[in-house]
C-alpha atoms as a printed R data frame, in Angstrom:
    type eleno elety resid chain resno       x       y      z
1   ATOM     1    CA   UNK     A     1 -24.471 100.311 22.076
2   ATOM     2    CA   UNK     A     2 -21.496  98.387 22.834
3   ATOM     3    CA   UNK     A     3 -18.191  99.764 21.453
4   ATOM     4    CA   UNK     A     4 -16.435  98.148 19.203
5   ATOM     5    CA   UNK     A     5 -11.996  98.180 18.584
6   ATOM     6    CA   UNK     A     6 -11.344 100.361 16.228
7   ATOM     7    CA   UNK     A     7  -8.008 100.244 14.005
8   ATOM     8    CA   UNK     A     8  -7.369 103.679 15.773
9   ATOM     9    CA   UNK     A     9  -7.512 101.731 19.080
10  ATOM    10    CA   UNK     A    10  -5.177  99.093 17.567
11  ATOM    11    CA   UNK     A    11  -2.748 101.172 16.294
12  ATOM    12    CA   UNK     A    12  -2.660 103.206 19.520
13  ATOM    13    CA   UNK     A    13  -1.802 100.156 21.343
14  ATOM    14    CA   UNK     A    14   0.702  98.846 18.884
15  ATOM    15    CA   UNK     A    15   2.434 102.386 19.262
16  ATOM    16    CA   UNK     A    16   2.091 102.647 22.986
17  ATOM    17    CA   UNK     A    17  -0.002 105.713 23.007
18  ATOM    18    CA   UNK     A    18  -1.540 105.789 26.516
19  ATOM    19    CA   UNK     A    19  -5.191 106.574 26.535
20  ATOM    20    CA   UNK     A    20  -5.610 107.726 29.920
21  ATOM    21    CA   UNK     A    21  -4.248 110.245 31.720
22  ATOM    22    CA   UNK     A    22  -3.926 108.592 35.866
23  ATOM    23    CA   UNK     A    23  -0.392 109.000 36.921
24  ATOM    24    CA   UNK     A    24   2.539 106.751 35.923
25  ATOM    25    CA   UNK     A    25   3.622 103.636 37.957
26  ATOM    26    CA   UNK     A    26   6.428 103.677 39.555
27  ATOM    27    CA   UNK     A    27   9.993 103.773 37.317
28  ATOM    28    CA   UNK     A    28  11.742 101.579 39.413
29  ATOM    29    CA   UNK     A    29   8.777  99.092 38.632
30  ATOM    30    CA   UNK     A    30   8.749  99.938 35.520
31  ATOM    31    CA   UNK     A    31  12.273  99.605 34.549
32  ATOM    32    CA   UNK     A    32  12.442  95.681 36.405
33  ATOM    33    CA   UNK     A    33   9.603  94.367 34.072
34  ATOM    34    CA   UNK     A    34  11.283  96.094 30.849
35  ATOM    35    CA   UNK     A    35  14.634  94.245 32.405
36  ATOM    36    CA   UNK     A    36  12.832  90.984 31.244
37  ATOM    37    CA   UNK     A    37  13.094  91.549 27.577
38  ATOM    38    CA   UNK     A    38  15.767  90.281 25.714
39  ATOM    39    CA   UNK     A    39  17.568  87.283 23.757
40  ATOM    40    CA   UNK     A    40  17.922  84.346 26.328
41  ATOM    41    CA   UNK     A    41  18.803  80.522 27.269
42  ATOM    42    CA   UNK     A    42  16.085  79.154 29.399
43  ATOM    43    CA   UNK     A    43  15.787  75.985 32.037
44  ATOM    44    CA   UNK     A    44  12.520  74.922 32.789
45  ATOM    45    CA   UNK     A    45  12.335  72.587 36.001
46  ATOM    46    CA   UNK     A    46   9.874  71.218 37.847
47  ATOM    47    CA   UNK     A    47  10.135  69.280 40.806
48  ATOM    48    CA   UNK     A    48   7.368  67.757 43.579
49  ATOM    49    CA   UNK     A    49   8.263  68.253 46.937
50  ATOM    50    CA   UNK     A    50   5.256  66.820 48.636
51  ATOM    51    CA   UNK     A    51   2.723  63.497 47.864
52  ATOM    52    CA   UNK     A    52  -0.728  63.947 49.459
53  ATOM    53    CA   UNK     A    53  -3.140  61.182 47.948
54  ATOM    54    CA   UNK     A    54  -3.027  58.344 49.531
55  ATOM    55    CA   UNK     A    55  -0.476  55.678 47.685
56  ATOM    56    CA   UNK     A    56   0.774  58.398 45.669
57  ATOM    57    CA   UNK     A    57   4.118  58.965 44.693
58  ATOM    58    CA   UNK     A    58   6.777  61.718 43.843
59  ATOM    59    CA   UNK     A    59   6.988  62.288 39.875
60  ATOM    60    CA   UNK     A    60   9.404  62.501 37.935
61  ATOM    61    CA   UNK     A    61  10.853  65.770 37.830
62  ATOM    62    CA   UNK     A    62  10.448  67.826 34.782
63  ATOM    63    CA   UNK     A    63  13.480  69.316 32.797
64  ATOM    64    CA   UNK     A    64  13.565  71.301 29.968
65  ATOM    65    CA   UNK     A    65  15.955  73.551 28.121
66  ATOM    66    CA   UNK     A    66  14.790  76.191 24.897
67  ATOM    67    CA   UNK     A    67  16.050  79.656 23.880
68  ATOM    68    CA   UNK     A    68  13.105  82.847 23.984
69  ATOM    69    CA   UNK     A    69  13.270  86.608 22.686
70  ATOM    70    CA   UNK     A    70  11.305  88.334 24.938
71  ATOM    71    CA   UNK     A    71  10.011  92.189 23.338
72  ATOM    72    CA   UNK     A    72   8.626  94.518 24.735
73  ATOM    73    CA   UNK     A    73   5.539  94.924 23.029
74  ATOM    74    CA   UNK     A    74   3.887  97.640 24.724
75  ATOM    75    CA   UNK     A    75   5.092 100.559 27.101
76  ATOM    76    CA   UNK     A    76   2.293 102.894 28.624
77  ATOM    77    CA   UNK     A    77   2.678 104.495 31.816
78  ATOM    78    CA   UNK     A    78   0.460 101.925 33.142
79  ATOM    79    CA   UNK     A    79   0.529  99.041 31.056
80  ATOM    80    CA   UNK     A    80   3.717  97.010 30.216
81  ATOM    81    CA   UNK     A    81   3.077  94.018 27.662
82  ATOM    82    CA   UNK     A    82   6.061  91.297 27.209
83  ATOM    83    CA   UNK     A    83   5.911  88.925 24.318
84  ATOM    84    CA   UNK     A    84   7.713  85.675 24.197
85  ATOM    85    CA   UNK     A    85   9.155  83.950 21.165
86  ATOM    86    CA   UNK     A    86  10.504  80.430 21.402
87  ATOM    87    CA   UNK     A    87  13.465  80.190 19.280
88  ATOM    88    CA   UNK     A    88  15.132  76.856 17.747
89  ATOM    89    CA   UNK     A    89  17.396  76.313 14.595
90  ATOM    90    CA   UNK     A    90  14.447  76.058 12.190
91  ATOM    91    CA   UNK     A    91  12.761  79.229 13.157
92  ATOM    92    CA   UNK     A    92  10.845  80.745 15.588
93  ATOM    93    CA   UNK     A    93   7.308  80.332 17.182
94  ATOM    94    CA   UNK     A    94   4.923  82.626 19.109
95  ATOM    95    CA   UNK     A    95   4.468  82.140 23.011
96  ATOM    96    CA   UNK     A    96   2.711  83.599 26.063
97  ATOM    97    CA   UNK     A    97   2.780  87.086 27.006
98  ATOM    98    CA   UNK     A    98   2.940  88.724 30.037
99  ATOM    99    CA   UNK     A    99   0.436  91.928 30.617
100 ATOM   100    CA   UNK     A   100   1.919  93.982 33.343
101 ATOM   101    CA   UNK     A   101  -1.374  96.604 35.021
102 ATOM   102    CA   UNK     A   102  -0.240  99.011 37.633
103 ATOM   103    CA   UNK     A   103  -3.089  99.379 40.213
104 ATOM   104    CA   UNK     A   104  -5.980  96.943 38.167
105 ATOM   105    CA   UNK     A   105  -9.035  97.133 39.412
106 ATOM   106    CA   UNK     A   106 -10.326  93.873 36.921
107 ATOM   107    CA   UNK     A   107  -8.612  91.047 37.599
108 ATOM   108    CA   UNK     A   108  -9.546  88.050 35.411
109 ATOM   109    CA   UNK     A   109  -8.882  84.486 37.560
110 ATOM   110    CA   UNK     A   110  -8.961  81.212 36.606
111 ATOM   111    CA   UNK     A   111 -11.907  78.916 38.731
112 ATOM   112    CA   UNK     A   112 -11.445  75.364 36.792
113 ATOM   113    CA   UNK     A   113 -13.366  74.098 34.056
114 ATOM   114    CA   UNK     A   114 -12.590  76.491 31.467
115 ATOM   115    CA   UNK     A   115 -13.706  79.382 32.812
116 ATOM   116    CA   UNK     A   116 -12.194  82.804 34.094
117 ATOM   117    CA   UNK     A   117 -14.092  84.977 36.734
118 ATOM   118    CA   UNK     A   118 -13.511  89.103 36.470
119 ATOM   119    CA   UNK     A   119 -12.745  89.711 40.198
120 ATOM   120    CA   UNK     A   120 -13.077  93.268 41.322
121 ATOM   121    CA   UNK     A   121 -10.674  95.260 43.215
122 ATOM   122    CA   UNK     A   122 -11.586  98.576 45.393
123 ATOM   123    CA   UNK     A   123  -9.310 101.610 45.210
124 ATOM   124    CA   UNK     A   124  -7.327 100.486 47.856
125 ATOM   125    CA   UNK     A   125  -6.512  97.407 47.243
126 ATOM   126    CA   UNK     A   126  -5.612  97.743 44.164
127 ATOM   127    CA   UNK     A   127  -3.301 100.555 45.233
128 ATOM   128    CA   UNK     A   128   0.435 100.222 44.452
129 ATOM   129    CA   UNK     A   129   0.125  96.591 43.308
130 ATOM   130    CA   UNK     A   130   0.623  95.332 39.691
131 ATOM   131    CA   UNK     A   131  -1.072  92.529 38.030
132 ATOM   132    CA   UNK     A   132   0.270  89.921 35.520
133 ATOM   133    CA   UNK     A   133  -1.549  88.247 33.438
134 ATOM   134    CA   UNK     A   134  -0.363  85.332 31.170
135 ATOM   135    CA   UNK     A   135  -2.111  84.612 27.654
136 ATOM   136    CA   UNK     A   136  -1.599  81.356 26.329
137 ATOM   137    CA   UNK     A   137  -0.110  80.998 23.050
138 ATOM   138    CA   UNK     A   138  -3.239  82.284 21.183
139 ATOM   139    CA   UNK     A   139  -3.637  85.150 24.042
140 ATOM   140    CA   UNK     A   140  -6.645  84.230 25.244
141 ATOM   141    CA   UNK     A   141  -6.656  84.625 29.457
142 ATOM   142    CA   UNK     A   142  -4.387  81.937 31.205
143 ATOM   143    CA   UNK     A   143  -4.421  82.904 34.776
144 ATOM   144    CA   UNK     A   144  -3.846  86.376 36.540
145 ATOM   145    CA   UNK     A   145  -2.000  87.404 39.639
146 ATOM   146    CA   UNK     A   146  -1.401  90.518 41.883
147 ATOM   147    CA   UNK     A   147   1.385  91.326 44.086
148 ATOM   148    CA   UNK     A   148   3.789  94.319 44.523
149 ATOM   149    CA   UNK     A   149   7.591  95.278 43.264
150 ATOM   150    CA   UNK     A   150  10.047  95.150 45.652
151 ATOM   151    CA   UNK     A   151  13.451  96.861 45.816
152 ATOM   152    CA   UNK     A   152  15.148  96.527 48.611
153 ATOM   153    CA   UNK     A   153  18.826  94.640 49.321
154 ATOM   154    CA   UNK     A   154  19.654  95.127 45.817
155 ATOM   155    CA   UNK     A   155  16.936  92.713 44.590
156 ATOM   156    CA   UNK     A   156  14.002  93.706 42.643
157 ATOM   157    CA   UNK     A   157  10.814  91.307 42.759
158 ATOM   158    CA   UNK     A   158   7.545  91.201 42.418
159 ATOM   159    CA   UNK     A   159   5.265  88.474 44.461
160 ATOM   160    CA   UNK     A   160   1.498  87.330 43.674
161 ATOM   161    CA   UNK     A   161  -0.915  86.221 45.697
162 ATOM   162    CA   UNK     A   162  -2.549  83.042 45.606
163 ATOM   163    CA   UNK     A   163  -3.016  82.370 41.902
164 ATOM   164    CA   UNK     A   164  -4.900  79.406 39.933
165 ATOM   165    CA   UNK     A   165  -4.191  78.420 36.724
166 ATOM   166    CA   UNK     A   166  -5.098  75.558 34.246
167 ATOM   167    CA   UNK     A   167  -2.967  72.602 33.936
168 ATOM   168    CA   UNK     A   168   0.200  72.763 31.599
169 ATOM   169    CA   UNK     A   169   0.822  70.915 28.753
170 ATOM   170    CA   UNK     A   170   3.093  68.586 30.626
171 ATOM   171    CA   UNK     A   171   0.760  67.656 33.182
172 ATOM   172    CA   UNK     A   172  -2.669  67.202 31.205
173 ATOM   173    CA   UNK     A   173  -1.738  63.504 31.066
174 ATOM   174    CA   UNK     A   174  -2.998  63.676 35.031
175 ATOM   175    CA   UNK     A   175  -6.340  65.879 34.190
176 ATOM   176    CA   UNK     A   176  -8.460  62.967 35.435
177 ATOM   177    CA   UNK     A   177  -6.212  63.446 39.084
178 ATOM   178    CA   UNK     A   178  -6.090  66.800 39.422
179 ATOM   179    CA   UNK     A   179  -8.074  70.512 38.085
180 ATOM   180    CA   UNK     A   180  -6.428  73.215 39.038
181 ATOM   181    CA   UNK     A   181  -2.693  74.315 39.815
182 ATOM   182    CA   UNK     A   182  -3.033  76.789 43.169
183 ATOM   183    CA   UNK     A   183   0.278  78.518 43.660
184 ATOM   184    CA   UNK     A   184   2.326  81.726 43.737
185 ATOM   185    CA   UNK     A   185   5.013  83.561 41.650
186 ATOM   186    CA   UNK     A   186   7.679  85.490 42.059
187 ATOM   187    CA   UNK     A   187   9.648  86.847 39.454
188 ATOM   188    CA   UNK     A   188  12.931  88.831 40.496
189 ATOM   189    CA   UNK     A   189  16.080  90.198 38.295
190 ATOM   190    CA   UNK     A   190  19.232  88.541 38.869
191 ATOM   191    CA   UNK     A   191  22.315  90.037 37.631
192 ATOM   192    CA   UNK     A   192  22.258  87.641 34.558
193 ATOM   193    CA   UNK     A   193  18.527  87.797 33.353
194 ATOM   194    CA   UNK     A   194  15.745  87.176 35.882
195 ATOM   195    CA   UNK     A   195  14.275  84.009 37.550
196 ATOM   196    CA   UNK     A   196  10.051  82.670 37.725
197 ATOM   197    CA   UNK     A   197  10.020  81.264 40.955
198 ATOM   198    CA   UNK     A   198   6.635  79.155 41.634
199 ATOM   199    CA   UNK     A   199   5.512  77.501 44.639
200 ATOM   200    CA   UNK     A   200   2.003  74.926 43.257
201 ATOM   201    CA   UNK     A   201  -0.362  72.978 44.630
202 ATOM   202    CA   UNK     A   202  -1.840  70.580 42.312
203 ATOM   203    CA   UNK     A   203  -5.324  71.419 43.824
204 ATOM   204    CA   UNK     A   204  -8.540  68.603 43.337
205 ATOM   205    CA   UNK     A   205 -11.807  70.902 42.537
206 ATOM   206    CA   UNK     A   206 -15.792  70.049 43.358
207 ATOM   207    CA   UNK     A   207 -18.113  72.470 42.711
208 ATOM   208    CA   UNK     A   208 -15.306  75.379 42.279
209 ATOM   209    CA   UNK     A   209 -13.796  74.448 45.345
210 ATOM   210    CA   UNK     A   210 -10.817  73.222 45.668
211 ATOM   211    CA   UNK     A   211 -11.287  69.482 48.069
212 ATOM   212    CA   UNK     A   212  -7.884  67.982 48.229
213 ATOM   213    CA   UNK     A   213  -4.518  68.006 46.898
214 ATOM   214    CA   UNK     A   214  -2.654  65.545 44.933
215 ATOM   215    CA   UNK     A   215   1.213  67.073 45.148
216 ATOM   216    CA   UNK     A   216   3.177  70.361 45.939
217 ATOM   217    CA   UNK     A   217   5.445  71.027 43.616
218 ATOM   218    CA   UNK     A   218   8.380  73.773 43.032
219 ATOM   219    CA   UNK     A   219   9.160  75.525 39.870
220 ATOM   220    CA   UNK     A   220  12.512  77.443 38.715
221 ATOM   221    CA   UNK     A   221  12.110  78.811 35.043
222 ATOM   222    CA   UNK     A   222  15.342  80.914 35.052
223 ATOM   223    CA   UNK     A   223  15.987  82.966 32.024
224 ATOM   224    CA   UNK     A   224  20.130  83.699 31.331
225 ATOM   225    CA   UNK     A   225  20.723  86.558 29.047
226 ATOM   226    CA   UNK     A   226  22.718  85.017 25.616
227 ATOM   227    CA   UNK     A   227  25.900  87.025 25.106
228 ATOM   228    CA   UNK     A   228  27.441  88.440 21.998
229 ATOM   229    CA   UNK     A   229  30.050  85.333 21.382
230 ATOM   230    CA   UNK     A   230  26.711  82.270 20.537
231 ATOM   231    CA   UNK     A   231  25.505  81.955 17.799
232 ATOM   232    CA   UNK     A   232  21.826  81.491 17.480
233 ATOM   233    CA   UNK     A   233  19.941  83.669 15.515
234 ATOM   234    CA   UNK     A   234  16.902  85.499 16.770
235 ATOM   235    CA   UNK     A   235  16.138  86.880 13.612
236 ATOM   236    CA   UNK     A   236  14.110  84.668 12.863
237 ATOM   237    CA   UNK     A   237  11.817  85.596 15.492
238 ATOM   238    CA   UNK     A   238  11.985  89.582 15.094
239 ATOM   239    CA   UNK     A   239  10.607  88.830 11.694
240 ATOM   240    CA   UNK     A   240   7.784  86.245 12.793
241 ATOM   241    CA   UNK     A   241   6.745  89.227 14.981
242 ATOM   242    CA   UNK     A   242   6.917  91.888 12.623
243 ATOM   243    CA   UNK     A   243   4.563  89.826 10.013
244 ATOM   244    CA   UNK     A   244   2.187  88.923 12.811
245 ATOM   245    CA   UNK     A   245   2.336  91.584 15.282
246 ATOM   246    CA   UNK     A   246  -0.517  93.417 14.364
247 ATOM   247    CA   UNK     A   247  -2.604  90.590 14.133
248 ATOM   248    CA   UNK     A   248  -2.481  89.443 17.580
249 ATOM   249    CA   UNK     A   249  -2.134  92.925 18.913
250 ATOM   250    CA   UNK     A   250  -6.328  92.883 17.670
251 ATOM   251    CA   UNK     A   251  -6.640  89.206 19.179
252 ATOM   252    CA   UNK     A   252  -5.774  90.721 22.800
253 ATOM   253    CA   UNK     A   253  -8.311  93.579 22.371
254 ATOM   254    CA   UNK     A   254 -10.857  91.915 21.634
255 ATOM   255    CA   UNK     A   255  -9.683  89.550 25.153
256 ATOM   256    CA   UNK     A   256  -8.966  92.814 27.100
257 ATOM   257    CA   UNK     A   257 -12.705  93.949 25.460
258 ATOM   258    CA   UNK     A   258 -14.333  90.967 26.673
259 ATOM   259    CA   UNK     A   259 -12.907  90.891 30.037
260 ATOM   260    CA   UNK     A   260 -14.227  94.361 30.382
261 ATOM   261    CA   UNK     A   261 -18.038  93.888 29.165
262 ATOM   262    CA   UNK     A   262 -18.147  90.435 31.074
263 ATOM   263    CA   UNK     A   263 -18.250  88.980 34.174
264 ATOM   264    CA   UNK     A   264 -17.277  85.794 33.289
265 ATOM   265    CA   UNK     A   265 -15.887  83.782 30.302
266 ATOM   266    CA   UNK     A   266 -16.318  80.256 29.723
267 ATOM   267    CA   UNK     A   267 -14.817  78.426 26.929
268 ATOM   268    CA   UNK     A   268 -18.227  75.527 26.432
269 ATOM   269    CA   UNK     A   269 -17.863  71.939 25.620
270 ATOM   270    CA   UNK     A   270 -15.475  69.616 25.234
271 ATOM   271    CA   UNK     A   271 -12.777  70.071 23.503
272 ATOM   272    CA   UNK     A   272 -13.530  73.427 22.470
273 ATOM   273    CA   UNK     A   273 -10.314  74.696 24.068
274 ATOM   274    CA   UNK     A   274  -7.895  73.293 21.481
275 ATOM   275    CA   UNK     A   275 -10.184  74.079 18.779
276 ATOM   276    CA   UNK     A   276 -10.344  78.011 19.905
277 ATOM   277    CA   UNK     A   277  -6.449  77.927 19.568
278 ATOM   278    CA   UNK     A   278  -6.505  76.012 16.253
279 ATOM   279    CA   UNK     A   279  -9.413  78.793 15.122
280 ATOM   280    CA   UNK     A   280  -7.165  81.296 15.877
281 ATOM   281    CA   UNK     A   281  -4.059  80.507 14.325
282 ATOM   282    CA   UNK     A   282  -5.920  79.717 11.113
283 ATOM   283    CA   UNK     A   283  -6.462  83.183 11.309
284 ATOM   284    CA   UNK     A   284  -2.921  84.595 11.807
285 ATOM   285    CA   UNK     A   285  -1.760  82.144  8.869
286 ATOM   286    CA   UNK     A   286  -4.079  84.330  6.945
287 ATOM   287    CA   UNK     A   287  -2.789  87.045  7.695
288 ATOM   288    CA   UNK     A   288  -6.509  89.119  7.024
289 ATOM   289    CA   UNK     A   289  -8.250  89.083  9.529
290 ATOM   290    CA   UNK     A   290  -9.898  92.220 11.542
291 ATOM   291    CA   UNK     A   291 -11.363  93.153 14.707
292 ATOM   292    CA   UNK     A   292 -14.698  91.658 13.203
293 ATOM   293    CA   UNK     A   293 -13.444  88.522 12.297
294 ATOM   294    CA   UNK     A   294 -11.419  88.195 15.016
295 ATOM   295    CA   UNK     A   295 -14.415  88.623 17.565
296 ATOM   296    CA   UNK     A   296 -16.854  86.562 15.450
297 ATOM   297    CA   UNK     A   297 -14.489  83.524 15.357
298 ATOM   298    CA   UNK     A   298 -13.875  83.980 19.451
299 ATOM   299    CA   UNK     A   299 -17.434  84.276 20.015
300 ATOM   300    CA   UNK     A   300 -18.378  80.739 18.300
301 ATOM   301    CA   UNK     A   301 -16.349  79.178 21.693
302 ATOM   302    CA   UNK     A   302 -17.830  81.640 24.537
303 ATOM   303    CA   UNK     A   303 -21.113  80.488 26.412
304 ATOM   304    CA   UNK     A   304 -23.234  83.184 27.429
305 ATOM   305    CA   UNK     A   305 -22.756  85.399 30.390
C-alpha cells in the first residue's frame, strides 16, 4: 500500500524536524547555502557568447533588475530548502526554490519534452556532493544538479555538473529553435550577497539526444544584500509566506513523494504545463486544500509511469 503525506509529515517538514538519523553535512556547507537567505537587489543578465547555426546571429542580451527575500524554509541536517519571493512596490509574489540534499542518491533531471528522469546515484558517488534542485514557481521539478562545496582561498562555492533544464520564460519565443538549455552552475558567496554563475548551451534535441546547438550563452544573476538605509518593504512578502506557507510546503511533498515512487514524470499534452501551474495556484488562492487534493489535482497532468 503506498503511503500517503500525512499532516504529521507536513508539519515535521515545516518545523525542520529531521526524520532520519545519517550524519549531518558538513557546517561549513551548511552555513554557505543558509548565507543565501536574505532581503536583496538582484541583476539578471544574459549574454550569448557563441552562434552555431548556420546564418545565425548573437541576441540581444538580456537585462533585468527585481528585488527577492530569500527564507530559509527548511533546515535539517541534510536538507536545506531556500524560498524566493519577488518583491515590487505593490506586493510580493512567490518564486522558485532551491532544495539543497547532502549526498542524494535520487536525482530528478530534466530530458526535454516535459519530462524528468529519477537518475540513481551509488554510495559513492553520491558521497560528499550536494544536489540542488530548482522548483518552478508552482514547485513542481525544474531541473537538478550535483556538484560539491568548496572552501578554499576565502571563497565558498559550489559547482554542478552538466545540468539540463527547460527553456525560460524569456527564451520560449525560440522553442521551435531550440529544446533544452545544457549548462552548469556555480553559485559562490561574495562578501556582499552571493553570485549564480551559468555557463548554457542552448542544446537542439532528437529522440532525447541532444543533435546540435543553436548558441552558448553566459549568465550572471548576482544577488546584493539591501542595507538598513532603502526603503523597500519586504513585509509584504513575510506575510504572503506566512498565509501560504503551509500550503506549498504539502505541494513539494507530494513532488518529493512522486519523485520517490517514480521513475519518471511526464507532464502529457500540449499545453498541459501552464495549465498544471494555473491548477495549482487556484488552489493556494483557496487557501483549503490538503495532501488529497493536492495530489488528485497533480495527478490529472502526469502520464503513467
Amino acid at each position: 500500500m503506498r503511503m500517503r503525506v500525512t499532516i504529521l509529515t507536513i508539519a515535521m517538514m515545516s518545523a525542520g524536524v529531521s526524520r532520519g538519523d545519517e550524519g549531518a553535512a558538513p557546517e561549513a556547507d551548511r552555513a554557505a547555502i543558509k548565507a543565501m537567505a536574505g532581503e536583496f537587489r538582484v541583476r539578471f543578465r544574459f549574454e550569448e557568447t557563441a552562434v552555431f547555426r548556420a546564418g545565425g546571429t548573437l541576441a540581444a542580451p538580456y537585462r533585468e533588475d527585481a528585488h527577492e527575500l530569500v527564507l530559509v524554509v527548511r533546515d535539517e541536517p541534510r536538507r536545506i530548502e531556500l524560498q524566493h519571493l519577488l518583491v515590487h512596490e505593490g506586493g510580493a509574489i512567490k518564486h522558485w526554490r532551491q532544495v539543497w540534499k547532502y549526498e542524494d542518491r535520487n536525482v530528478c533531471e530534466y530530458r526535454g519534452g516535459e519530462t524528468w528522469v529519477m537518475r540513481e546515484l551509488s554510495a559513492e558517488e553520491a558521497k560528499g556532493t550536494w544536489s540542488q534542485q530548482v522548483t518552478q514557481i508552482d514547485d513542481s521539478p525544474r531541473y537538478e544538479g550535483v556538484g560539491r562545496w568548496t572552501h578554499g582561498g576565502g571563497v565558498s562555492q559550489w559547482t554542478s555538473g552538466d545540468t539540463w533544464r527547460p527553456l525560460p520564460r524569456r527564451e520560449l519565443k525560440r522553442s521551435a529553435e531550440y529544446q533544452v538549455i545544457a549548462g552548469t552552475n556555480r553559485h559562490a558567496i561574495t562578501a556582499t550577497g552571493w553570485v549564480h554563475e551559468q555557463d548554457n548551451t542552448k542544446s537542439v534535441l532528437d529522440g532525447g539526444k541532444v543533435t546540435g546547438a543553436v548558441a552558448r550563452e553566459a549568465g550572471v544573476n548576482s544577488y546584493e544584500r539591501m542595507g538598513g538605509e532603502e526603503r523597500l518593504d519586504f513585509g509584504e512578502a513575510r506575510r504572503l509566506w506566512e498565509k501560504e506557507g503551509a500550503f506549498w510546503n504539502v505541494v513539494l511533498a507530494e513532488w518529493d513523494r512522486l519523485q520517490s515512487e517514480r521513475r519518471t514524470l511526464k507532464v502529457g499534452g500540449e499545453g498541459a504545463m501552464k495549465e498544471l501551474h494555473k491548477a495549482v495556484e487556484g488552489l493556494s488562492a483557496r487557501g483549503d486544500a490538503g495532501p488529497e487534493t493536492v495530489e488528485e489535482t497533480i495527478k490529472r497532468f502526469l502520464a503513467e509511469d
